[in-house]
TORBA-505591 format. One line per field, with one value per residue (C-alpha): residue number from 1; residue in one letter; x, y, z. Coordinates in Angstrom, 1 decimal. Example, Ala and Ser with C-alpha at 12.3 -4.5 7.8 and 13.67 -1.06 7.14 Angstrom:
BEGIN
i = 1,2
aa = A,S
x = 12.3,13.7
y = -4.5,-1.1
z = 7.8,7.1
***
This chain:
BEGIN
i = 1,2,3,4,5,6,7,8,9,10,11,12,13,14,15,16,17,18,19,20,21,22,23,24,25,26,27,28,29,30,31,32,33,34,35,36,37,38,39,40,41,42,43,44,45,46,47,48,49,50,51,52,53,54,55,56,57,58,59,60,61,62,63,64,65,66,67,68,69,70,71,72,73,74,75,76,77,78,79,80,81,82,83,84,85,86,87,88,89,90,91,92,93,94,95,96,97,98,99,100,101,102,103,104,105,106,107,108,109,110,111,112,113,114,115,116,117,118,119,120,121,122,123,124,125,126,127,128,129,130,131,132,133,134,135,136,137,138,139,140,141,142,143,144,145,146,147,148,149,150,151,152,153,154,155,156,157,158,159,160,161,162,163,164,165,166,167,168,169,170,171,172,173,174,175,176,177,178,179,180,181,182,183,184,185,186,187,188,189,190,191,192,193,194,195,196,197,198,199,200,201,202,203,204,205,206,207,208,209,210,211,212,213,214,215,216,217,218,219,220,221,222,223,224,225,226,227,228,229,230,231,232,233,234,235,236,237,238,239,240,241,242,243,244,245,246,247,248,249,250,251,252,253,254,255,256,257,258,259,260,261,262,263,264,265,266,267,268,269,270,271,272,273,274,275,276,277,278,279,280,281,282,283,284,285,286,287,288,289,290,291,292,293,294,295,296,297,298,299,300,301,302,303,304,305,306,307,308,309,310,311,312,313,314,315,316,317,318,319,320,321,322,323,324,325,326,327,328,329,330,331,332,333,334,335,336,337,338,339,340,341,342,343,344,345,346,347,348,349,350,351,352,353,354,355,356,357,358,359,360,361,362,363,364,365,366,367,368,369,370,371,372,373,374,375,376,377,378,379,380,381,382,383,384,385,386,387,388,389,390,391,392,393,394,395,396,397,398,399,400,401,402,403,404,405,406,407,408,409,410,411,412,413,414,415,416,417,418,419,420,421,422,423,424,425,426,427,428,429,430,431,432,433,434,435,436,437,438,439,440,441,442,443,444,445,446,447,448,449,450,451,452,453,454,455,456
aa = X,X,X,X,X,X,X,X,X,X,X,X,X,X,X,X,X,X,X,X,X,X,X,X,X,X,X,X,X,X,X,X,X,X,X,X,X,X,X,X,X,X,X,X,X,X,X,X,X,X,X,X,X,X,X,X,X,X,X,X,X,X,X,X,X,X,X,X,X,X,X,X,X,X,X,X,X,X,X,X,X,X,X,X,X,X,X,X,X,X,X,X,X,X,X,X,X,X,X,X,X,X,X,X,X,X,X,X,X,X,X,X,X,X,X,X,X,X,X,X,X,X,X,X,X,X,X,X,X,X,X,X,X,X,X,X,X,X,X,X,X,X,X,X,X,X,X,X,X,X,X,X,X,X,X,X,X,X,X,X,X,X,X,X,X,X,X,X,X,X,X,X,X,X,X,X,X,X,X,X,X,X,X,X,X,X,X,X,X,X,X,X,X,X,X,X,X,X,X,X,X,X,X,X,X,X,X,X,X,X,X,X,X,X,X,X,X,X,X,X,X,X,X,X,X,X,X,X,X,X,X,X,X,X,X,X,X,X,X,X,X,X,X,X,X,X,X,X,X,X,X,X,X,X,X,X,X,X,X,X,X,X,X,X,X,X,X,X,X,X,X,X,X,X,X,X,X,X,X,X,X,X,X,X,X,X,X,X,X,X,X,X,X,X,X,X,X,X,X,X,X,X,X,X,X,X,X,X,X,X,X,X,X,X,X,X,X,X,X,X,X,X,X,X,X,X,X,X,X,X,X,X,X,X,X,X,X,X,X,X,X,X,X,X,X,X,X,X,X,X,X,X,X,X,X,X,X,X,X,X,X,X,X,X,X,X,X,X,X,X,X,X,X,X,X,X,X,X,X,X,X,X,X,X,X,X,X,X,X,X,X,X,X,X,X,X,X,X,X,X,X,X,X,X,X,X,X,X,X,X,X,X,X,X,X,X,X,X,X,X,X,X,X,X,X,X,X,X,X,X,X,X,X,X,X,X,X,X,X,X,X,X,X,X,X,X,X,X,X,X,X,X,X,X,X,X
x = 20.1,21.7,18.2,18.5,16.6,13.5,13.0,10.4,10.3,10.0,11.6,8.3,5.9,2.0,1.4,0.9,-2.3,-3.0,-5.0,-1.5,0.0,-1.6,-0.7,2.5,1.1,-2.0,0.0,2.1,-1.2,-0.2,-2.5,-0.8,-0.4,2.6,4.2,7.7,10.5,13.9,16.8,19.3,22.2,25.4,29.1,31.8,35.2,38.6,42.0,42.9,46.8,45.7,42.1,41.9,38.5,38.0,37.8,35.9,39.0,42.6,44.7,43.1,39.2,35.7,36.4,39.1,36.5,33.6,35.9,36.9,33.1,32.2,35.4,34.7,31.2,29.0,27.9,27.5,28.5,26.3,26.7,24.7,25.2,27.2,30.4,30.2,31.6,30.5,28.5,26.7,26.1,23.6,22.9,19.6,17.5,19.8,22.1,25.6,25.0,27.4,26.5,28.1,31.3,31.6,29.4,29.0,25.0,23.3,20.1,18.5,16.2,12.6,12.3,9.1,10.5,13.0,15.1,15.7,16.3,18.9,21.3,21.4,22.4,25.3,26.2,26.7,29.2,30.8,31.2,32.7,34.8,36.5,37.3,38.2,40.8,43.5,43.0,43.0,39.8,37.8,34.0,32.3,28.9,28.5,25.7,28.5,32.2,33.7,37.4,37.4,37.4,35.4,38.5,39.3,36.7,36.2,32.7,30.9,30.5,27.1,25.1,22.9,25.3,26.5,23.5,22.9,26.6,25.4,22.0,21.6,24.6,22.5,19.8,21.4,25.4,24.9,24.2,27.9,28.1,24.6,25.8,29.2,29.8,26.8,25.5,21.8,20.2,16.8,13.7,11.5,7.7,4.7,1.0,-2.6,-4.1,-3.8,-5.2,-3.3,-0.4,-1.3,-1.8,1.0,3.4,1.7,2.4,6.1,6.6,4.9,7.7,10.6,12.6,11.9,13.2,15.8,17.3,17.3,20.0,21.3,24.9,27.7,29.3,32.3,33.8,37.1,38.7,37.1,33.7,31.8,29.6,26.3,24.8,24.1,26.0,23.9,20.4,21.9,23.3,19.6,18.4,20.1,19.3,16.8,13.8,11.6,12.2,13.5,11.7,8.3,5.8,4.1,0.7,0.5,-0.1,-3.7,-6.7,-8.1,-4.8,-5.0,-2.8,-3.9,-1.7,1.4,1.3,0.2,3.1,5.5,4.7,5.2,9.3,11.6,13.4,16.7,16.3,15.1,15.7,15.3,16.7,19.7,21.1,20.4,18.9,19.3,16.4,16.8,14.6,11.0,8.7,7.4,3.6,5.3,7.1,3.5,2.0,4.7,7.2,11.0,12.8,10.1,9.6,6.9,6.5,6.2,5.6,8.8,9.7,7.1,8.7,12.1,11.0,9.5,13.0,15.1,12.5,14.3,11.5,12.1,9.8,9.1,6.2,7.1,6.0,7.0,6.6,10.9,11.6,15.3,15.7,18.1,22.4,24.6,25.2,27.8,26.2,25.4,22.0,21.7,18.7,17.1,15.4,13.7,12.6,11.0,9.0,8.4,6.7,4.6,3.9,2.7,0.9,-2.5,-2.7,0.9,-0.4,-3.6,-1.4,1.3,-1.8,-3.3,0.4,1.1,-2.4,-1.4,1.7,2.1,4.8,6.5,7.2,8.3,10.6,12.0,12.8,14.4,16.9,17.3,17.5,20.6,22.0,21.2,20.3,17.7,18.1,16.1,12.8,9.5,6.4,8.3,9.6,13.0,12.7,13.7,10.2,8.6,10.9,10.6,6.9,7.8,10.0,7.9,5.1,7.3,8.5,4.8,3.9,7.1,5.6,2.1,3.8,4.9,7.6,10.3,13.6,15.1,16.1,12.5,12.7,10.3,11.5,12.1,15.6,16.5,15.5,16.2,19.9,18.9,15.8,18.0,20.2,16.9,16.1,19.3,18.6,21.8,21.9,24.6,26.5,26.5,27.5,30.4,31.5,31.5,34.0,36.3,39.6,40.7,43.5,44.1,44.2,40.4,41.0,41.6,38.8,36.2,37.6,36.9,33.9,31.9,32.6,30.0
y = -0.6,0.0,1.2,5.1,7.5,9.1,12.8,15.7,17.9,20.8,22.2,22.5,20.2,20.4,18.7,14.5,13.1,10.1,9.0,9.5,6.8,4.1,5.0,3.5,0.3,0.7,1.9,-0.9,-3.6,-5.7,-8.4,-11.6,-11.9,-9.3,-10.3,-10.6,-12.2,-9.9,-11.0,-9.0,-11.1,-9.5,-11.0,-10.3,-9.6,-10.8,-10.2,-13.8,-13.4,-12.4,-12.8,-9.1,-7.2,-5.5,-2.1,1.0,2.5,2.1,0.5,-2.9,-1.9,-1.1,1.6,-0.3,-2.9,-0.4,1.3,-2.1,-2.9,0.8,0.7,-2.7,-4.2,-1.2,-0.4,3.7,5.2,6.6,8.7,10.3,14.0,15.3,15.0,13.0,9.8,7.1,4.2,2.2,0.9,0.7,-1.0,-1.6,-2.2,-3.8,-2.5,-3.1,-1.5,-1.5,-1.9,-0.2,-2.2,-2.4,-5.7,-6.2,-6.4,-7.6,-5.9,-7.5,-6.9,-8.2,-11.3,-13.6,-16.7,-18.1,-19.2,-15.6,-14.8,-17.8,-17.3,-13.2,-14.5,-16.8,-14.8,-12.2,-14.1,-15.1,-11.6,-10.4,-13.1,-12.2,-8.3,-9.6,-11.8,-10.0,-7.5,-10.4,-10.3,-13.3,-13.3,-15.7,-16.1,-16.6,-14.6,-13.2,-12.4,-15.4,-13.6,-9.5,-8.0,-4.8,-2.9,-4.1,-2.5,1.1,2.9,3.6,6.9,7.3,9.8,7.5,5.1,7.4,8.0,4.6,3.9,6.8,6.1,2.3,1.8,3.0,1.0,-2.8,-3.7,-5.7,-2.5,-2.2,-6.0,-5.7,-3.3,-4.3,-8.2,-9.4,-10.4,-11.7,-12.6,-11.5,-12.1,-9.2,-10.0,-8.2,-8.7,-7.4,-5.9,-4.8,-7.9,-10.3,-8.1,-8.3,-12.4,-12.5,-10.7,-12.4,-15.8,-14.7,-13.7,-16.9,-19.0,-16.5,-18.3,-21.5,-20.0,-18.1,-21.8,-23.6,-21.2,-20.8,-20.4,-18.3,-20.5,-18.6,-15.7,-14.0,-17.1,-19.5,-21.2,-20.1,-22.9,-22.1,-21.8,-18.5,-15.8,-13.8,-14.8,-14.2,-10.8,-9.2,-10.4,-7.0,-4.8,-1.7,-3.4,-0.4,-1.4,-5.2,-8.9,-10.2,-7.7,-8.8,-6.4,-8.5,-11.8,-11.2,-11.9,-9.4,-7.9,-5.4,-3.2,0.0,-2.2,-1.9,1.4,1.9,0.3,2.0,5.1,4.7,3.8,6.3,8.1,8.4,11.2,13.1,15.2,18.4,19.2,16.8,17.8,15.6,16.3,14.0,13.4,10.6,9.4,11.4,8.8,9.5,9.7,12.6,14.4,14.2,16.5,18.7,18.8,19.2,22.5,23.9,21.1,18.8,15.4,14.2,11.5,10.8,11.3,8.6,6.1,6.5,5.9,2.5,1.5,2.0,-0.3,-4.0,-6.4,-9.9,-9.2,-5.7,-4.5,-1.6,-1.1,-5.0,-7.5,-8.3,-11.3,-10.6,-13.2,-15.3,-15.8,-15.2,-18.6,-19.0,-18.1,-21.5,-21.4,-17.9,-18.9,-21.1,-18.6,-16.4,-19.9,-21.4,-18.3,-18.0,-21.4,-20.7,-17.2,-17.4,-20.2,-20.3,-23.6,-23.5,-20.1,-21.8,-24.9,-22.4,-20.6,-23.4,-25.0,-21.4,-20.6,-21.9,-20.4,-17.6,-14.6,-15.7,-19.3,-18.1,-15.8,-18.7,-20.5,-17.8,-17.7,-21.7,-21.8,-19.9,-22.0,-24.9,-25.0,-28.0,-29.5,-26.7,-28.1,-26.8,-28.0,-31.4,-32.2,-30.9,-28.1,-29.8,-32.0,-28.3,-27.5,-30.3,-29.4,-25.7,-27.5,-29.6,-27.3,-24.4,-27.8,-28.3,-24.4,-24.2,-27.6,-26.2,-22.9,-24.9,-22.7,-24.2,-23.9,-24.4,-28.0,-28.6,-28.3,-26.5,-24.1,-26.7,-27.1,-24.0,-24.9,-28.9,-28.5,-27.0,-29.3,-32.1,-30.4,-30.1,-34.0,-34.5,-32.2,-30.5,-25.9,-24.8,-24.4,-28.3,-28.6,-26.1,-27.6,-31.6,-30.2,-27.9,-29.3,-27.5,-28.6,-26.4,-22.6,-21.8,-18.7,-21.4,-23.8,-21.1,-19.7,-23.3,-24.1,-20.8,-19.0,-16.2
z = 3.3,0.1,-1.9,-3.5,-0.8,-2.5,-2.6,-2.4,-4.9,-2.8,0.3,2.1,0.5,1.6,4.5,4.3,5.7,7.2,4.3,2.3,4.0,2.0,-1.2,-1.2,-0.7,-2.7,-5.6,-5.7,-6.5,-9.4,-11.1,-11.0,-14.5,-14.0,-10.4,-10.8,-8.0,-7.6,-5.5,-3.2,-2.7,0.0,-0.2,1.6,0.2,1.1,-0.3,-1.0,-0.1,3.4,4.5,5.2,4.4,1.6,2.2,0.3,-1.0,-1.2,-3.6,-3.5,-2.7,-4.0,-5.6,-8.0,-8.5,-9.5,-12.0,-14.0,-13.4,-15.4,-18.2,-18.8,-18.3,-18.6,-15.1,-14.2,-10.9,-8.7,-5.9,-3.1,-4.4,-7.5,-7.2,-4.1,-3.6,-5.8,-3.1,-5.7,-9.8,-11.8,-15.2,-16.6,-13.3,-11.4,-9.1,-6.9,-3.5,-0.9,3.2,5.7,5.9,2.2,2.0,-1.8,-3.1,-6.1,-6.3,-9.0,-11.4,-11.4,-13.2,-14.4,-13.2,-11.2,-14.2,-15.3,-11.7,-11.3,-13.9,-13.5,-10.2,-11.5,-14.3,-11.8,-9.9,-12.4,-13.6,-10.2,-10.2,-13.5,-12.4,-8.7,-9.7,-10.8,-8.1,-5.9,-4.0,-3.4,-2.9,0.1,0.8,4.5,7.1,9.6,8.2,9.1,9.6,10.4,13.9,13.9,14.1,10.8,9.0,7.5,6.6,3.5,2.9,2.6,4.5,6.2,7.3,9.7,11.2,11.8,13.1,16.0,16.6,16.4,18.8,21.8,21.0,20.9,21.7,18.4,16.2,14.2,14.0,12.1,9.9,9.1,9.9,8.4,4.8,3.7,0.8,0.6,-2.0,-3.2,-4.5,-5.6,-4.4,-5.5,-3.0,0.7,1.8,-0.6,0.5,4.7,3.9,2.3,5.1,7.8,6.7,6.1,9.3,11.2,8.4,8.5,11.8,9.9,6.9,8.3,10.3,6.7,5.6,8.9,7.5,9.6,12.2,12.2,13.9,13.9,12.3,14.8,15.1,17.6,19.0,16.9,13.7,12.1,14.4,11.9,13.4,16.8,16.3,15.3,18.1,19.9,17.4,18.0,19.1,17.8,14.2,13.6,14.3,13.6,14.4,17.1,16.4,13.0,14.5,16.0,14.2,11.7,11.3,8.4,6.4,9.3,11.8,9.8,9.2,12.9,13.8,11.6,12.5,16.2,14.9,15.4,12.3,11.0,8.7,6.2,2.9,1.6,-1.9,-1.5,2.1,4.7,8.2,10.9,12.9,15.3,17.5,16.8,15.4,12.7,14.0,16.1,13.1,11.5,14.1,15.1,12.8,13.2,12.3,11.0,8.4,7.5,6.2,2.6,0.7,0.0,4.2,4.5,1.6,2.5,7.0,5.3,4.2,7.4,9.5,9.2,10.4,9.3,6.5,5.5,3.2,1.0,-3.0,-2.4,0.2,1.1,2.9,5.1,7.6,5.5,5.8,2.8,1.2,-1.7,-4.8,-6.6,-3.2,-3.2,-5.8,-3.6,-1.3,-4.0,-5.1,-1.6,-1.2,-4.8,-4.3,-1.1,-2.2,-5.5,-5.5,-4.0,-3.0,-1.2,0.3,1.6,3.1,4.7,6.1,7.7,8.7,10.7,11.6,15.8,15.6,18.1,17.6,21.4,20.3,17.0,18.8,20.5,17.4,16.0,18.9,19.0,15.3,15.3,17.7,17.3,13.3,12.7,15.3,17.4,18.9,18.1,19.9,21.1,17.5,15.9,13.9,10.4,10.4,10.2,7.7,5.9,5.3,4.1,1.7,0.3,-0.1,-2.1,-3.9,-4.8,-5.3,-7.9,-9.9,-9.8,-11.6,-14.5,-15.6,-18.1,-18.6,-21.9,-21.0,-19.8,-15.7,-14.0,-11.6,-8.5,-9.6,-7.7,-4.7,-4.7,-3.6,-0.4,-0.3,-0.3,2.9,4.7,4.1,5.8,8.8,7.6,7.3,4.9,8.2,8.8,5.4,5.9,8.7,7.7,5.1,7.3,8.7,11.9,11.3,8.3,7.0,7.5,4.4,1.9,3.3,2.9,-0.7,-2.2,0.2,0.0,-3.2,-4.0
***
């Protein structure tokens, strides 16, 4: 939610085609020689004297952080128009976006290996934590804010947000919990062609409850656990149906790029631009807006770009393939998902094994896992087995995918040393949730517990 909108260059472009809306996609082929692996990585922030949210402004908020971050480490501001309100940073190609309850993001840049990936992630904590401190915020990684109410938190000012805020509340009773209580980290990859890019997505999707259960990590809410695993997991699963979960169209056989793009043009819109103002148009799909119009507009390319980034599927194909099933973990794991997909994805052999392991699966009992996963964690069952032996097996085959890469750090280990500390959770049946909990006294402040337990 936090990516810059694209824009026409004119206020009433020529009108888009159906051919058009491939080129997004078939743009975006990359040999493999060049595929790179980026990382968007969402904290919360609390004031550490009180466990209150941070907030976008105020005396203590965002916008105090993003002004040490420019005077003293060489971000820029950016805002939505000129002049307006400053809702993200940039520097290089990487970015700080902000979600719609001020929900802090690293958007990283794209990197060659996971190495490169792994320590901009670190170095980036380390960097917030430097500027938070005196101010006296605190960072934790967790999928569902473990403390706030809803009527603690303020809104972004960002244009979007508050079209969103309107229209996704009448589509699910978990809409404002999606956009303001929870925190992801997702992984970002490239592919050749539609049909590495279709293989690719498909197999995501049949792995992504899986996936999504090994980081199940947000078993707290308002200050108190709440019985399950990932409150995270459980809150999508009331979110607009039109535009969030697995796809179901993209699990039958000869699925092709058309069925995608069939599919997300029966969604409905948020909105569109023209020359910087925004117009809300909620609830015309975009196949319809193709056709007729609204307001005497037509669709352009950029329309069609910027409709691709306000679907949330579990994975969403864009000018990359995004996997976004995943909790917030503190930031010494958040490398660990770019790494298991980085080993099932780009590898061919892992891709041929994930292929074969998902090839039964159907969306329906997927669906189910996804719901027990986020109760349940590991321990969910899945065709008369718990869930971690299946995970087990994705493990180990991104385990084998990242050895087959050979890629070195400057101490000599291959890229597997991302992803063995969650590796070694999944051996143990154990979600970062378990692991948060076998450390939490009850008995004790729960803000302190989670400052030392899950820094991000």
């Amino acid at each position: 939610m936090g990516e810059p909108d694209p824009e026409p260059s004119a206020i009433e472009p020529e009108a888009l085609t159906y051919d058009d809306l491939w080129a997004p996609f078939v743009e975006a082929c990359t040999p493999p020689e060049q595929w790179r692996v980026g990382i968007e990585a969402e904290r919360f922030g609390l004031i550490a004297s009180t466990g209150a949210p941070v907030q976008y402004d105020g005396r203590v908020g965002i916008l105090s952080l993003f002004k040490t971050l420019v005077a003293e480490r060489g971000w820029q501001p950016q805002s939505e128009v000129v002049g307006g309100p400053v809702v993200s940073l940039s520097r290089g190609q990487a970015a700080v976006t902000l979600e719609p309850g001020s929900q802090l993001e690293l958007s990283g840049s794209p990197h060659a290996d996971l190495h490169l990936l792994g320590r901009e992630v670190l170095d980036h904590a380390r960097e917030l934590h430097e500027v938070s401190e005196p101010l006296g915020i605190r960072w934790v990684g967790l999928g569902f804010h473990p403390l706030a109410r809803q009527a603690d938190l303020g809104w972004v000012p960002k244009s979007r947000y508050g079209i969103m805020r309107d229209y996704l509340a009448s589509r699910g009773s978990q809409a404002h919990d999606m956009m303001r209580r929870t925190a992801t980290v997702q992984a970002n990859f490239d592919y050749r062609s539609e049909r590495d890019a279709l293989r690719k997505l498909r197999v995501a999707l049949c792995l992504s409850p899986v996936v999504s259960t090994i980081f199940a990590n947000s078993p707290f809410v308002e200050g108190h656990r709440f019985g399950g695993k990932s409150r995270r997991m459980m809150v999508w699963l009331d979110v607009d149906p039109d535009r969030q979960g697995l796809i179901p169209s993209l699990w039958r056989n000869g699925a092709s790029l058309r069925d995608y793009i069939e599919w997300a043009l029966d969604v409905p819109m948020f909105l569109f631009k023209r020359r910087g103002v925004v117009i809300r148009n909620t609830g015309q799909t975009f196949r319809s807006f193709m056709t007729d119009g609204f307001a005497g507009h037509r669709p352009a390319a950029a329309d069609w770009t910027m409709h691709l980034n306000t679907l949330f599927p579990e994975v969403r194909l864009k000018r990359t393939l995004e996997v976004r099933g995943a909790d917030s973990v503190p930031a010494r794991w958040m490398p660990a998902l770019p790494a298991l997909w980085t080993g099932v994805l780009y590898d061919e052999t892992s891709l041929e094994q994930a292929e074969s392991l998902t090839a039964s699966w159907a969306c329906d009992e997927m669906q189910t896992v996804r719901a027990q996963g986020a109760e349940l964690g590991l321990d969910a069952r899945f065709r008369g087995q718990p869930l971690a032996s299946t995970a087990e097996r994705v493990v180990q085959i991104a385990l084998d995918g990242l050895g087959r890469r050979g890629r070195l750090d400057e101490n000599g280990r291959d890229e597997r040393v991302w992803l063995e500390p969650v590796a070694g959770l999944v051996e143990r049946g154990r979600t970062p949730a378990d692991e948060l909990l076998a450390h939490v006294d009850p008995g004790a402040p729960l803000l302190d517990q989670l400052l030392e337990l899950a820094p991000a």
